[in-house]
N, C-alpha and C positions, 0 to 999 in steps of 0.2 A: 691655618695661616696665622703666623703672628702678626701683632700690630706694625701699620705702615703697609705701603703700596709692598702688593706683591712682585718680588723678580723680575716674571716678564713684564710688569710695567713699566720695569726702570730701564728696560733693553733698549743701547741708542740706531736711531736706523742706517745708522752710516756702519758701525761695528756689526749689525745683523746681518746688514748686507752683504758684507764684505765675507762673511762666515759663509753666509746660503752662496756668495758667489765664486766661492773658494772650494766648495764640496763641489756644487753643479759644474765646475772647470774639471774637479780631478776625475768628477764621473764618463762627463759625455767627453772627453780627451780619451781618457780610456776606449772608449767607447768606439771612438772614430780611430783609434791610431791601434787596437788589437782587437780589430771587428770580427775576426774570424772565430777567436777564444771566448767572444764575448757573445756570439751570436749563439754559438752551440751552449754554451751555459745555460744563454735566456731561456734555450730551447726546452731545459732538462727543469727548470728553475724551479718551476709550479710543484714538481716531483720529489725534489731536495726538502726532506725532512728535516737533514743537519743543520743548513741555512734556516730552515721554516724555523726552529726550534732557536735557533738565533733572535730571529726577528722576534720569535714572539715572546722573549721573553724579556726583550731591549725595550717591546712596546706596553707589552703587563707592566713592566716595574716601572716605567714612565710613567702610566697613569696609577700607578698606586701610590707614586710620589709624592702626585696632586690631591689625594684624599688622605695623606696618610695624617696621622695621632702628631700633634703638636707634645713633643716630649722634652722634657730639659736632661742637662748633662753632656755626654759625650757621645749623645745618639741625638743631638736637638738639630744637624742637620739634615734628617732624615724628615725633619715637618719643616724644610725651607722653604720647597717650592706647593707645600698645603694651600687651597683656593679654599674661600666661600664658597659653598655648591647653593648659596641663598635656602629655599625652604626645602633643600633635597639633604641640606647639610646632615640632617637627624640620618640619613642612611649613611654616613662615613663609617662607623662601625661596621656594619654590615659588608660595604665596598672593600673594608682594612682585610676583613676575612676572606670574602668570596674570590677576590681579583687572583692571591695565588693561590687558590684550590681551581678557579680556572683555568687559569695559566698551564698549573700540573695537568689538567687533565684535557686540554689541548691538545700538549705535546705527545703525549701519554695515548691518546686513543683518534687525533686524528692525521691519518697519516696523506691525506687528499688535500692537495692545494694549502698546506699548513703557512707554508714561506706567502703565499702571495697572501692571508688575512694578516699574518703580521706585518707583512708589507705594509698593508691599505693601515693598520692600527699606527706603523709609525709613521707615515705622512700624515694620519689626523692630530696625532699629536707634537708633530712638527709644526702643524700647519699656526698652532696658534700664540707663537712667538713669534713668529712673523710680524703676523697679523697685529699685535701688541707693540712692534718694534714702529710701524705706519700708520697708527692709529693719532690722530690727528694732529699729522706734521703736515709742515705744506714745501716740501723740497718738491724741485722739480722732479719730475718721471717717478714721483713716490708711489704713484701707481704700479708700479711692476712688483711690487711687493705682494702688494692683495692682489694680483694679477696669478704670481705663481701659490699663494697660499691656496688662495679658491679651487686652482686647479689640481691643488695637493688634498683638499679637502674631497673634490668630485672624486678623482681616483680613488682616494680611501674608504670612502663608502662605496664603489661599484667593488673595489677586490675583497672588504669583508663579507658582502651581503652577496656578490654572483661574481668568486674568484676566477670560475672558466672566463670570465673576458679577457683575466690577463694572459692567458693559455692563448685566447684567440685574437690579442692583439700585436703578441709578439709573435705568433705565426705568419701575422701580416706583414710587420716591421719586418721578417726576417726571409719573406718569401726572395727577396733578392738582395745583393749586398750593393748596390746602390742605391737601393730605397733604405736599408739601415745607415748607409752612409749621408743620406741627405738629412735622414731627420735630429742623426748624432751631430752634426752639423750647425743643425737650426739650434739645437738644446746649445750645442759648445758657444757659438753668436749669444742668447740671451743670457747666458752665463757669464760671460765676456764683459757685455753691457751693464749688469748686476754689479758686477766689481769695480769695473770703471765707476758707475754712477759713485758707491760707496767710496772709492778714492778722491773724486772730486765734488760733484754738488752736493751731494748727502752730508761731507763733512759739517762738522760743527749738528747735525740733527741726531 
């Protein structure tokens, strides 16, 4: 990281939210209005290499972004969003190498539940710009923030470390299309609220 606050500390909550509350509309819209397309994809989801290899390579190079080599020139924004890792820092070298010889070899030999560990890798590392954007504001409902971070963070460690739950959770969501319809629902409602807050009380935070 170079000198001065990093990135995500500069994120405003009213612009973050507005962002989380603009993907979470176009998702669960999606979601409730071509349930049928959506439902059989979930179904195959865990399976889809193509996707998996998507996801994990959106979620690799995210956090490689965060350990990466602070370099000058016209590759210096490549160490923009570099963190202090405090006394783990002395392993950034090490992390600069290993992360995409993982990655490759992720994609490369596991071909079981690949989409849903990348999944769980970019909700963790979604989760902590969030979290950065409502870190000690006091807007109203600034709660819903760390509300859906948390819940971004639980998921992503249950789909890296035991990906079958998402196997067995959208088996569940999908055993009937008015149980995917209510929950697409509930998500499109806190979705809704998230964008709203960011157009009105969030502003100015």
């Amino acid at each position: 990281m170079n000198g001065g606050p990093h990135p995500y500390q500069e994120l405003s909550l009213s612009m973050t939210g507005m962002v989380l509350g603009i993907v979470l509309t176009a998702l669960y819209a999606f979601c409730l209005f071509k349930s049928e397309a959506l439902m059989a994809w979930a179904k195959k989801a865990h399976r889809n290499h193509q996707a998996g290899t998507y996801a994990m390579a959106v979620g690799m190079v995210w956090f490689w972004l965060l350990v990466a080599p602070n370099v000058k020139g016209s590759l210096s924004f490549m160490g923009s969003l570099s963190m202090d890792l405090g006394e783990f820092t002395k392993l950034k070298p090490y992390l600069q190498l290993g992360v995409p010889l993982f990655c490759v070899g992720m994609i490369m030999y596991v071909r079981e539940f690949l989409f849903v560990r990348g999944l769980g890798l970019c909700l963790l590392m979604a989760a902590a710009p969030i979290l950065y954007a409502a870190d000690f504001e006091t807007a109203p409902m600034r709660g819903l923030m760390p509300l859906v971070a948390y819940g971004m963070i639980i998921k992503g460690l249950f789909y890296v470390g035991m990906p079958y739950l998402f196997r067995d959770g959208v088996s569940w969501a999908t055993a009937t299309k008015g149980r995917w319809k209510v929950l697409s629902s509930t998500g499109l409602a806190l979705a809704l609220v998230i964008l709203g807050c960011s157009l009105t009380v969030w502003r100015g935070y």
